[in-house]
N, C-alpha and C positions, 0 to 999 in steps of 0.2 A: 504494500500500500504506500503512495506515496504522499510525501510531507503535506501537501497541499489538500488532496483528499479526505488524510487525519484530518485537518482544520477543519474543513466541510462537517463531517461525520460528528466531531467535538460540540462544532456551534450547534449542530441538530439535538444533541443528548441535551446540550446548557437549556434551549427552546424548548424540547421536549418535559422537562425535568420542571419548568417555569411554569407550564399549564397541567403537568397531569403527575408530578411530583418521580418521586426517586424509585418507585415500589419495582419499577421495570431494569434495575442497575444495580453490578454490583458498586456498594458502597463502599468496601477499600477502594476500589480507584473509578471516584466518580471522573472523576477533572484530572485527563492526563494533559498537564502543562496548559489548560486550557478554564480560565475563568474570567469573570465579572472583571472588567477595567476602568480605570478614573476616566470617565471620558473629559473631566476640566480639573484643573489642578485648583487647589486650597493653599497654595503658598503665595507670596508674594514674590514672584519670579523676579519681576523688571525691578524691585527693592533693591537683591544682591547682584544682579548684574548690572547696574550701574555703581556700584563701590568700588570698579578698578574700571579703568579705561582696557578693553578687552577689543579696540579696533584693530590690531597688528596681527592677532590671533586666528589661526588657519583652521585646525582641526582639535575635534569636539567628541568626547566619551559621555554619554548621558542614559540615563535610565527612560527606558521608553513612556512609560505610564502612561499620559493622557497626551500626550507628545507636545504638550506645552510648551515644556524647558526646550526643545529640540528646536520649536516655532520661530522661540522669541531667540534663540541662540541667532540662528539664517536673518532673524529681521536684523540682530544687531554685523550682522558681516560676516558670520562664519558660514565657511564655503562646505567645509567636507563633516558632516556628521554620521557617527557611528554610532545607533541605538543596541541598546541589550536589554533583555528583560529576562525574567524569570515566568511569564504568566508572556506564553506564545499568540494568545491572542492580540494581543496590542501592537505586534507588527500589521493586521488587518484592519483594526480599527483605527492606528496612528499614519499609516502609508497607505494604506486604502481609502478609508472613509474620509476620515476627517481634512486631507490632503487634498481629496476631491474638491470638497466642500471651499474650501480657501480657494482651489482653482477658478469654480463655476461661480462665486457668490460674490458680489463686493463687499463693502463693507457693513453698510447696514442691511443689506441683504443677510449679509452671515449669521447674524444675530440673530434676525426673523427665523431663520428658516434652523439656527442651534434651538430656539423654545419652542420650533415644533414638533423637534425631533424628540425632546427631551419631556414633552408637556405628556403624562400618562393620560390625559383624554383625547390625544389626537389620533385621528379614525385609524384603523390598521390603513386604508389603500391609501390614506395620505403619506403613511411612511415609506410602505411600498414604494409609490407613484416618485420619492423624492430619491429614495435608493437608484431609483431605477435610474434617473437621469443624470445620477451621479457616475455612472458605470463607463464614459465613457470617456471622462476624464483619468479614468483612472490605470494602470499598467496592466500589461494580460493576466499576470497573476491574479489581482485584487478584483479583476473584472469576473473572472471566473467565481473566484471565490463568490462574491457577493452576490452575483447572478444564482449561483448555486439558492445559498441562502435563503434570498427573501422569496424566494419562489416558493420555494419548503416555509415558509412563514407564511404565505400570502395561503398555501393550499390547508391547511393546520386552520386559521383565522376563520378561512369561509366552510372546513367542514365540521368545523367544533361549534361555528357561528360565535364567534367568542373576538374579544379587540384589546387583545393585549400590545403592549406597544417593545418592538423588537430591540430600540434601545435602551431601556431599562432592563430588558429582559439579558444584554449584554454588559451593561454599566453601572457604575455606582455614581447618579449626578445628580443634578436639581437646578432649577432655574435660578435659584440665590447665587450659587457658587458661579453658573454664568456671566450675572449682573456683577457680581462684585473680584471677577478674574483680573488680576494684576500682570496677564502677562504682555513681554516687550511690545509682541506684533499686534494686542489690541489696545495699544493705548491713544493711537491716534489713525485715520485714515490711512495718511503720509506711513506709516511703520506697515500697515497692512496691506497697503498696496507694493512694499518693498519688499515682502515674503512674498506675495503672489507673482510676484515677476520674477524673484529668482526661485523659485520652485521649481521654472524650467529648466533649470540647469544644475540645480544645486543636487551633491552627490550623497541620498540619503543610505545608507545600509543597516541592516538589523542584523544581531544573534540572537540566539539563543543561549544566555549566561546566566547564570549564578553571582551577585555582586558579590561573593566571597569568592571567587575564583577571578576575579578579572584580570591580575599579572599571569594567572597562566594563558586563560584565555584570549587576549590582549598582547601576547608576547613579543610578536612583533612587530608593532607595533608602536610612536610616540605619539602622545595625545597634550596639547596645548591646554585645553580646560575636561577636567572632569566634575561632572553634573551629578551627585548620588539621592539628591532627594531627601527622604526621611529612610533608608534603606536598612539602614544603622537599630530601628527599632525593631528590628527583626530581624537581627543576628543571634538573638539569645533562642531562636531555635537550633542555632552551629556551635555559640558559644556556653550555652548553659544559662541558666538565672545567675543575677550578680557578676556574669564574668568582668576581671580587671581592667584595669586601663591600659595596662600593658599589650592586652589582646591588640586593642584600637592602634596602639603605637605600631605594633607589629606590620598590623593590617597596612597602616597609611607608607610604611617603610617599601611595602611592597607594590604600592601602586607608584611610588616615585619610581619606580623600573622604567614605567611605559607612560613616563609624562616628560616633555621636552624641557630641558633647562628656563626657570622663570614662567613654568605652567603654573595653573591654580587647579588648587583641589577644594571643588564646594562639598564640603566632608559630611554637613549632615544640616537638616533644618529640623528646627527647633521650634513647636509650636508654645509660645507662652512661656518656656523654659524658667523663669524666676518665679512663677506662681506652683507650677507643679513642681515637685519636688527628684523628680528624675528628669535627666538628660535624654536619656535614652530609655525606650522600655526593658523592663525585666531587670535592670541594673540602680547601683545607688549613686552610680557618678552625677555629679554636682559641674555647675560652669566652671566653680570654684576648685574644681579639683582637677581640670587640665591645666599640661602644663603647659606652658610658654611659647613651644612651639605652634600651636594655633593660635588663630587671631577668633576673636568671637565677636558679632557684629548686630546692632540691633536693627531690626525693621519691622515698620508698622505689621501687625497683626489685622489681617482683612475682616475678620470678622465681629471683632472690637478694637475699634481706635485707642482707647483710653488703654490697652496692651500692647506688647511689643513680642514678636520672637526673634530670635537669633539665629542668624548664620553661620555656623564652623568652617573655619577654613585652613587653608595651608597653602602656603606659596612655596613651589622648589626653587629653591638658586642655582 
């Protein structure tokens, strides 16, 4: 079976599983490499990347997630990005979908047509009808893919008579998180029209990684800025409850392998970080308790102003 048909086959079980539950699967391994995606990110993206002048900057290591960070990277000038994830779907809804959409939409367009994707009472053949026209914007892969997909949705919807809505039934999002998105390429026309115009040429690639493995994976590899999100709260499935700090050091020694002299490592974002009492989940490190070698950086918290979260960083020399 090949990789692309797994996909197929995956988004069917996720859909299937969304209207008529799990009873039909085994449950050790409902979701191979295949689940629910951020379709819009909760950080304040364009906060940390404007705290260093990052125009000289070539090439980009980022976590795919909602492919925000990847977005706003290309509006701010970075030409070559390399996405990795752990949850396989997100190269179809970050280079398929979402990609399309920036292609075919301008700018207040995009917004219109992000709340109807995302709105749980819009009719199924509205979702349909918008997939559909996205397809052909889109690479043979993703075209396939998707083709595949909503068709198997569309036939599901009209024989169950049922109107569930395909992107929630892939995503974890909401119109809030929409409205109050901090990244680079939507914060003005002018940025948004600067990714849709280099999308034609800009060199996006995806793996399939492990953020604990990425000097092996990455090996050869140099990357000018690495992007990790909040990835960091979910190492205590690799490292254990409470692992050290030493672990993190370890960890960050090894990605300076596969980062060019004077790259940035955005090492971890931090929601609220001085109100809750852990840095990271499952662990007791404190801001207080790194050392020296990272820089930590406040910026506004999107979803209450009167908070701030923090940026972790590291610059190699």
């Amino acid at each position: 079976m090949s990789e692309l048909t797994k996909a197929i086959n995956e988004v069917k079980k996720i859909i299937d599983i969304n209207m008529f539950g799990a009873k039909n699967y085994d449950s050790t391994n409902l979701f191979d490499g295949y689940q629910r995606v951020y379709f819009q990110t909760n950080e304040n993206i364009d906060g940390y990347l404007q705290l260093y002048d990052i125009s000289l900057k070539e090439k980009a290591l980022c976590v795919a997630g909602s492919g925000d960070q990847a977005f706003s990277l290309i509006a701010k000038g970075i030409n070559n990005i390399q996405l990795f994830d752990i949850n396989k779907l997100t190269e179809y809804m970050v280079i398929g979908l979402k990609k399309a959409i920036i292609l075919k939409y301008n700018y207040s367009e995009y917004f219109e047509v992000m709340i109807k994707l995302i709105n749980p009472q819009t009719n199924f053949m509205d979702i349909y009808n918008i997939i559909s026209s996205l397809i052909p914007y889109m690479e043979e892969k993703y075209q396939y893919f998707w083709y595949e997909v909503i068709n198997y949705y569309k036939m599901l919807q009209i024989s169950e008579k049922s109107n569930y809505n395909l992107i929630h039934m892939l995503s974890l999002t909401n119109i809030e998180q929409l409205i109050r998105n901090n990244s680079s390429y939507l914060n003005t026309e002018e940025d948004y029209n600067i990714l849709r115009n280099k999308l034609k040429e800009v060199v996006i690639d995806f793996k399939y990684a492990n953020a604990l493995n990425l000097k092996r994976e990455f090996k050869d590899n140099k990357f000018d800025l690495i992007l990790l999100s909040n990835i960091l709260d979910y190492f205590h499935m690799y490292w254990g409850i409470n692992w050290p700090i030493s672990y993190l050091n370890k960890y960050v020694d090894g990605l300076a392998n596969i980062m060019n002299d004077n790259g940035i490592l955005y090492l971890h974002y931090a929601f609220t970080p001085y109100i809750w009492p852990r840095l990271f989940n499952s662990t007791n490190i404190k801001i207080s308790n790194l050392p020296s070698i990272y820089e930590i950086k406040e910026i506004e918290n999107l979803n209450n102003l009167k908070q701030k979260d923090s940026i972790i960083l590291k610059r190699m020399r």
